[in-house]
TIVEXDO-810313 format. One record per residue: residue number from 1; z, x, y of N, C-alpha, C, O in turn. Coordinates in Angstrom, 2 decimals, decimal comma. Layout:
residues N
[NUM [Z X Y] [Z X Y] [Z X Y] [Z X Y]]
...
***
This chain:
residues 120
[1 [-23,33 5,58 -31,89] [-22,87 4,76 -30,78] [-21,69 5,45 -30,11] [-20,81 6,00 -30,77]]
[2 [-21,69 5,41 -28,47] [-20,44 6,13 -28,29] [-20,74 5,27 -26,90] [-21,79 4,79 -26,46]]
[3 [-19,13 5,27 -26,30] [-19,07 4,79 -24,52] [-18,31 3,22 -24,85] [-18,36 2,55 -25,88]]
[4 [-17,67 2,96 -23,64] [-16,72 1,58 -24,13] [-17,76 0,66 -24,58] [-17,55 -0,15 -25,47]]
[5 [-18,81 0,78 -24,01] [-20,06 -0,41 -24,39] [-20,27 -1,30 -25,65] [-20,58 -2,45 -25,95]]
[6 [-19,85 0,22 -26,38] [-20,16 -0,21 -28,03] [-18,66 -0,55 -28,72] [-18,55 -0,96 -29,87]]
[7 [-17,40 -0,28 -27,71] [-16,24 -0,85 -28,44] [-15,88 -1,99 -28,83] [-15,77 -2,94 -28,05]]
[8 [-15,75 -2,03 -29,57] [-15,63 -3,53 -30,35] [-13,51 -3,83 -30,65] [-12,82 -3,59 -31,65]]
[9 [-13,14 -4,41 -29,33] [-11,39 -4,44 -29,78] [-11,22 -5,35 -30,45] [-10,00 -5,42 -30,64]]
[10 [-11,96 -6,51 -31,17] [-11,63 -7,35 -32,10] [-11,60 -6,81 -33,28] [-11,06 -7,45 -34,18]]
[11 [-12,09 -5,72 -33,51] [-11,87 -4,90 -34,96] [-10,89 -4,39 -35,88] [-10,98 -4,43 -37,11]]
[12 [-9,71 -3,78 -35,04] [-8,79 -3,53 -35,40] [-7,62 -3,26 -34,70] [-7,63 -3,06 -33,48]]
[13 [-6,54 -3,25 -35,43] [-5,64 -2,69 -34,14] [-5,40 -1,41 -34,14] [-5,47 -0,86 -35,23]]
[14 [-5,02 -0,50 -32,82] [-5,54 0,35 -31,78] [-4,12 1,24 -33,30] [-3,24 0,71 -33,98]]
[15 [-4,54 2,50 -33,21] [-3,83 3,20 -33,66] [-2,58 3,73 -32,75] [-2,88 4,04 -31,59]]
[16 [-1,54 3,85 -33,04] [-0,13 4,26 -32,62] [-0,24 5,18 -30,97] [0,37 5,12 -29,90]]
[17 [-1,25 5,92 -31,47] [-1,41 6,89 -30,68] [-2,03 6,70 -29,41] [-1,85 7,34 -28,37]]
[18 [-2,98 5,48 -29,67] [-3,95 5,58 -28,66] [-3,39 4,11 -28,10] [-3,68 3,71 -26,98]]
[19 [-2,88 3,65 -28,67] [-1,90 2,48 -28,16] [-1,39 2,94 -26,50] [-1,65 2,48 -25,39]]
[20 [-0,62 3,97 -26,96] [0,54 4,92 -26,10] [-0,77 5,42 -24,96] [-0,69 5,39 -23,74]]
[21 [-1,24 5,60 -25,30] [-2,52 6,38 -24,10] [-2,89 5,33 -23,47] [-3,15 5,64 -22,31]]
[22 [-3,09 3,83 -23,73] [-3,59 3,29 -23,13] [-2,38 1,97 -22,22] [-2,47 1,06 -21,40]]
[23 [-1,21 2,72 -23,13] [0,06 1,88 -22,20] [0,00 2,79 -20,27] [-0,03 2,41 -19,10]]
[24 [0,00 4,08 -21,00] [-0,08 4,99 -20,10] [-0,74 4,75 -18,78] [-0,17 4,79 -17,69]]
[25 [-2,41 4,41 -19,08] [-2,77 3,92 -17,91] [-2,81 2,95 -17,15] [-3,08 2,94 -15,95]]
[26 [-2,44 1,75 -18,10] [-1,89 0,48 -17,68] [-0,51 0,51 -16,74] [-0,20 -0,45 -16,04]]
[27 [0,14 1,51 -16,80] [1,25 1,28 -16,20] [0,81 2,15 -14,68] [1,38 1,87 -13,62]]
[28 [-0,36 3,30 -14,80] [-1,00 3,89 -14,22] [-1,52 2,87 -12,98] [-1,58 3,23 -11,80]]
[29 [-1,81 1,83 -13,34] [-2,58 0,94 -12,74] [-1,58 0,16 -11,59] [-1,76 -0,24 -10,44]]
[30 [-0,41 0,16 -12,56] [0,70 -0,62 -11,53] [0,97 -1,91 -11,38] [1,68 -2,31 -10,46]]
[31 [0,24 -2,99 -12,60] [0,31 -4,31 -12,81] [-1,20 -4,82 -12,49] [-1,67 -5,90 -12,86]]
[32 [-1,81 -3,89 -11,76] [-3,24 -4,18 -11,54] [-4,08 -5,26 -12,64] [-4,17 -4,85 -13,80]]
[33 [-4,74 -6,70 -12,29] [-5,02 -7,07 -13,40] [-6,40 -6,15 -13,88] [-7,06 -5,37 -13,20]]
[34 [-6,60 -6,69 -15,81] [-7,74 -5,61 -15,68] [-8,68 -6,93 -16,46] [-8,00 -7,68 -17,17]]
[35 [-10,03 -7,20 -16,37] [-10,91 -7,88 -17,61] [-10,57 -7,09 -18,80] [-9,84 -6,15 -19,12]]
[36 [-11,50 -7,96 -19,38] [-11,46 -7,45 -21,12] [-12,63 -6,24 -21,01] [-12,68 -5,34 -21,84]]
[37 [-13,26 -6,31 -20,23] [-14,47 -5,14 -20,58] [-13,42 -3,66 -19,70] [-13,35 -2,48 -20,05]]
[38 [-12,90 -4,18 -18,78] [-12,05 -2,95 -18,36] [-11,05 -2,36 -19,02] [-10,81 -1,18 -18,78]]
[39 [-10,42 -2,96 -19,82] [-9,86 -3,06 -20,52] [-10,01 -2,05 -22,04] [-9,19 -1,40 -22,69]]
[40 [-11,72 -2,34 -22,21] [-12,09 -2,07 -23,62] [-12,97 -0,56 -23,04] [-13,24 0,26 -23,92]]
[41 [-13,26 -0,33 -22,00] [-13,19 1,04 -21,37] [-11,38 1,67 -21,39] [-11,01 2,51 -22,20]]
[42 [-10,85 1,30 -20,79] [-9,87 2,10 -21,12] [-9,32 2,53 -22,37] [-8,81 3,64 -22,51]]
[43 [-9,42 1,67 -23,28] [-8,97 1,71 -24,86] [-9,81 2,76 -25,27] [-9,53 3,45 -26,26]]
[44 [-11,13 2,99 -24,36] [-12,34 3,89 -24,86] [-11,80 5,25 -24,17] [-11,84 6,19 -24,97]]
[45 [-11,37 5,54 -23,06] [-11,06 6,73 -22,73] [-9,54 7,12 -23,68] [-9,15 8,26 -23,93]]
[46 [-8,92 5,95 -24,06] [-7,51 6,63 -24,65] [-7,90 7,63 -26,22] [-7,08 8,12 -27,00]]
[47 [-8,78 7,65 -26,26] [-9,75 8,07 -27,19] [-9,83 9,62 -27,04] [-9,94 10,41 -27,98]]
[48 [-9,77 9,87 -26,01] [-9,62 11,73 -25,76] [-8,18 12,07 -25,48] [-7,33 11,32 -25,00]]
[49 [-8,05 13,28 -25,84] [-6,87 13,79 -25,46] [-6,04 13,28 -24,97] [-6,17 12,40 -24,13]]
[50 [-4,79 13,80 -25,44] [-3,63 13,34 -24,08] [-3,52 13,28 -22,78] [-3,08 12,59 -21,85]]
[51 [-4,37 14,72 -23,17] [-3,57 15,46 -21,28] [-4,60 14,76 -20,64] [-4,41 13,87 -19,81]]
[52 [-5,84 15,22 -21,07] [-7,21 13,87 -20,58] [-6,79 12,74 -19,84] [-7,08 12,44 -18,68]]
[53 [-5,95 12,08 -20,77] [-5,39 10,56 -20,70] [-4,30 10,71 -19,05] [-4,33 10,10 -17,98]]
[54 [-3,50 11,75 -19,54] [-2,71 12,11 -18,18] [-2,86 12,12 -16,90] [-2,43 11,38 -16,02]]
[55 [-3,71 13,33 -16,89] [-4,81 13,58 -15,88] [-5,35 12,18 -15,23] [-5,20 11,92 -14,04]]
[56 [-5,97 11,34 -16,11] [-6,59 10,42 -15,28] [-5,16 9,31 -15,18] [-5,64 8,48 -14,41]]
[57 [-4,30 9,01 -15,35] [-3,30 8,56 -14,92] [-2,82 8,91 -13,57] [-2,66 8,15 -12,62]]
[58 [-2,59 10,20 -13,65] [-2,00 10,86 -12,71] [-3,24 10,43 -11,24] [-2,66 9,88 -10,30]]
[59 [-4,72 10,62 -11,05] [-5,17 10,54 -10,54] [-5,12 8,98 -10,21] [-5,14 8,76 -9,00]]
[60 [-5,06 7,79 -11,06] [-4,93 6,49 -10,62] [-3,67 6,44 -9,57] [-3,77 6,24 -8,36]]
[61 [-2,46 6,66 -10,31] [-1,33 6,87 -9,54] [-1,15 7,14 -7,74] [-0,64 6,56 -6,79]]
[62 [-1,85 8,29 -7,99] [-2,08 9,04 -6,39] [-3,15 8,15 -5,70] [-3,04 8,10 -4,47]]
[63 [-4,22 7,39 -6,30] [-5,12 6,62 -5,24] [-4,27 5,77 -4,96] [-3,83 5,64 -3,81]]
[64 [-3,91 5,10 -5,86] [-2,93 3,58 -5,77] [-1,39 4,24 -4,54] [-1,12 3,43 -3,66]]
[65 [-0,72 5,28 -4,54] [0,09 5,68 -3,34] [-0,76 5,77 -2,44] [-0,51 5,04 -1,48]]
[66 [-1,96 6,58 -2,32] [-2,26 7,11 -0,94] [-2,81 5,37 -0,22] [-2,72 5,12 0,98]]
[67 [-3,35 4,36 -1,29] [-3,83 3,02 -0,74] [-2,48 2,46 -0,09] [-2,51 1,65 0,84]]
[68 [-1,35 2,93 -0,64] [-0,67 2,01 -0,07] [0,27 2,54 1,15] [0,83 1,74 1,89]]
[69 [0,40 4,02 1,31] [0,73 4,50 2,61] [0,04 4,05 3,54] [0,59 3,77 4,60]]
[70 [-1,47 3,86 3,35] [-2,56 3,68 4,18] [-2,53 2,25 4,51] [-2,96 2,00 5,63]]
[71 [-2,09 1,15 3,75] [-1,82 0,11 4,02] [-0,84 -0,22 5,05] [-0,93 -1,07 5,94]]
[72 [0,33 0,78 4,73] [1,84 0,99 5,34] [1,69 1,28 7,17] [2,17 0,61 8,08]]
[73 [0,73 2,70 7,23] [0,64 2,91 8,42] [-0,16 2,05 8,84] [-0,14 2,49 9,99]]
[74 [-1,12 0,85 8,94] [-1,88 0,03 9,26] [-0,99 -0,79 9,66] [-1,32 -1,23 10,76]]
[75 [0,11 -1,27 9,24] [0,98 -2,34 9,36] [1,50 -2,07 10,65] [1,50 -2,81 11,64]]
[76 [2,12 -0,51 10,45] [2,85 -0,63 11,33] [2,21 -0,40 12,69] [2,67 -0,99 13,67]]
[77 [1,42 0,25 12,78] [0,74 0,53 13,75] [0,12 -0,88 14,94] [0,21 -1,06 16,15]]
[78 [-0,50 -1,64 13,82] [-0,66 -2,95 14,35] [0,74 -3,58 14,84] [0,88 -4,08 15,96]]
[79 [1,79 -3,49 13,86] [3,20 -4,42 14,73] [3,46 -3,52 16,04] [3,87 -4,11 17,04]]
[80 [3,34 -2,65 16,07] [3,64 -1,55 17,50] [3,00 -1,79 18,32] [3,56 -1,97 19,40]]
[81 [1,62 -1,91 18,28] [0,66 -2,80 18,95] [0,81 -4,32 19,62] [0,53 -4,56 20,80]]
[82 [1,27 -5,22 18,75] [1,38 -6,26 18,67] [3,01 -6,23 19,76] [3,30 -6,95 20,72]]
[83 [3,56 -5,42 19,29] [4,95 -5,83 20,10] [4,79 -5,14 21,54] [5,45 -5,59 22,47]]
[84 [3,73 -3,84 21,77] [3,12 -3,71 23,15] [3,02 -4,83 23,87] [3,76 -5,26 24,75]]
[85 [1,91 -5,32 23,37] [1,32 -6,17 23,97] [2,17 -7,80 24,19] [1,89 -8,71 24,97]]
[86 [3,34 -7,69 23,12] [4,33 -8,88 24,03] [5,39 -8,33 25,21] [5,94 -8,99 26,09]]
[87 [5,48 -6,84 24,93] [6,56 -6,38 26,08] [5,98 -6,72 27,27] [6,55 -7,38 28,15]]
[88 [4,68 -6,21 27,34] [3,93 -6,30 28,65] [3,76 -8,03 28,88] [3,60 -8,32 30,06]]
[89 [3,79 -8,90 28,16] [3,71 -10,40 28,91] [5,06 -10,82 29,31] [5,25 -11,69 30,15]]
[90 [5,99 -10,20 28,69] [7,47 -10,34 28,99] [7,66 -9,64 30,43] [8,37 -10,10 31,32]]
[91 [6,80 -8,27 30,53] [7,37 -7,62 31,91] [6,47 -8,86 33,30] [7,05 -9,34 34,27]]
[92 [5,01 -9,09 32,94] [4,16 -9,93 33,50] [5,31 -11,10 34,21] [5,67 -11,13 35,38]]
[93 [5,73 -12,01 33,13] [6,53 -13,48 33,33] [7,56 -12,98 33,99] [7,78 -13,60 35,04]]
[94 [8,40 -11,96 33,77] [9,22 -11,24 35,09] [9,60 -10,75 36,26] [10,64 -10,49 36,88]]
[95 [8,07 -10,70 36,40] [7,21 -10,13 37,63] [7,96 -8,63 37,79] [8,66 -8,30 38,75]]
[96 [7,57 -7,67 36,42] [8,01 -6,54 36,64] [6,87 -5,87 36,21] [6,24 -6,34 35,26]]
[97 [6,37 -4,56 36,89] [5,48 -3,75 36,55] [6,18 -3,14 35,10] [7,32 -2,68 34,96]]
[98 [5,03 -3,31 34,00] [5,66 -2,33 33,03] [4,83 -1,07 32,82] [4,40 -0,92 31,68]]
[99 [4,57 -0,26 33,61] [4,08 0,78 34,18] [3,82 1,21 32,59] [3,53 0,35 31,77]]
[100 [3,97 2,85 32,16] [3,71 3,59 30,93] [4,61 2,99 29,57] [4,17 2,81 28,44]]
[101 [6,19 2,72 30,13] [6,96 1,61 28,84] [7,10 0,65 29,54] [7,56 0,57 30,68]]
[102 [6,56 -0,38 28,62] [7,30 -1,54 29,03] [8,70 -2,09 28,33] [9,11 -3,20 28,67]]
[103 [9,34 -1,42 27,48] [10,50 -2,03 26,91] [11,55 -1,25 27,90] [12,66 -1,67 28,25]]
[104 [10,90 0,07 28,28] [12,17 0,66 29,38] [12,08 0,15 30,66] [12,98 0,44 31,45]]
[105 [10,90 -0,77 31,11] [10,61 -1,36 32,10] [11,79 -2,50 31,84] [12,63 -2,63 32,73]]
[106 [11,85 -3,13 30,95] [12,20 -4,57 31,33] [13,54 -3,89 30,58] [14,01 -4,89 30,05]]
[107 [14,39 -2,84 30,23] [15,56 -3,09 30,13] [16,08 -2,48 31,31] [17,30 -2,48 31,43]]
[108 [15,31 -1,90 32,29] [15,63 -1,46 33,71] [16,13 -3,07 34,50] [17,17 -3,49 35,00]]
[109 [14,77 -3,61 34,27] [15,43 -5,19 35,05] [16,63 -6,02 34,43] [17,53 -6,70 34,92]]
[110 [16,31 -5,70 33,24] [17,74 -6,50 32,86] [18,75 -6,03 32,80] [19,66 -6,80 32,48]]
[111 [19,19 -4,35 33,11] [20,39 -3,97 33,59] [20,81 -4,34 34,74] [21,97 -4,67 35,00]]
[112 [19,75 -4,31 35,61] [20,08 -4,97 37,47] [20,47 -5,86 37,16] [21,66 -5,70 37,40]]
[113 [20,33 -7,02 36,65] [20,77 -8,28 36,37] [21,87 -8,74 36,06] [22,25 -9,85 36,46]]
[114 [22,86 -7,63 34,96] [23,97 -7,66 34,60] [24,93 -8,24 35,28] [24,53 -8,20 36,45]]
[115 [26,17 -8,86 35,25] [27,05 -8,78 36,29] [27,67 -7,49 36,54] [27,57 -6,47 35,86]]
[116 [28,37 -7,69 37,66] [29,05 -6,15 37,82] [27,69 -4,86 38,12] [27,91 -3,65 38,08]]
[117 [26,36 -5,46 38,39] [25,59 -3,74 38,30] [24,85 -4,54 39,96] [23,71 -4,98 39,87]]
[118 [25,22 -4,59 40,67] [24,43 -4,67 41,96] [24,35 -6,60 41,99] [24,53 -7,14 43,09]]
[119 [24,13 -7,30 41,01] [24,07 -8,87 41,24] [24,76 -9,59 40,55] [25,05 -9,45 39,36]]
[120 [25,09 -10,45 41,35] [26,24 -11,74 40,65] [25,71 -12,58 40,02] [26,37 -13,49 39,52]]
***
């Protein structure tokens, strides 16, 4: 029998070693919840080597950053978006063209506006 399939974790407890291998990827994971069958796969890979164990840490690690840069620039991209598209109803209700910027559009009008810059 070999593969998590056939692991049986009610059997015993995990030896010292493979304990540590499988803290490893758990922390790899990042709080990620896991089932018991995911779980009893991982207990099954802590089973090879260290560096093995590493390696695929290291690779969880880097998906779990690159998911969340990718999350990051999504965000922002949409709020940049999102705040476009209120500059321009702000320049609209102003009755100011907001030509290529609209935030340099409407702080053009609201400098005219100032006291002391051309209106009282």
């Amino acid at each position: 029998m070999n593969g998590s399939a056939h692991f049986a974790p009610d059997r015993a407890p995990l030896p010292r070693w493979q304990a540590d291998r499988l803290a490893i990827l758990l922390d790899a994971l990042g709080g990620i919840p896991v089932s018991d069958a995911e779980r009893a796969s991982l207990t099954w890979l802590c089973g090879f080597e260290a560096d093995t164990v590493e390696r695929i840490a290291n690779m969880i690690e880097r998906a779990r950053d690159a998911s969340v840069a990718r999350t990051a620039r999504n965000f922002l991209r949409d709020a940049e978006r999102r705040l476009h598209e209120q500059l321009i109803v702000l320049c609209e209700d102003a009755g100011v063209d907001p030509g290529q910027d609209p935030h340099a559009a409407l702080l053009a009008h609201l400098r005219g506006r100032e006291p002391g810059r051309g209106q009282a």
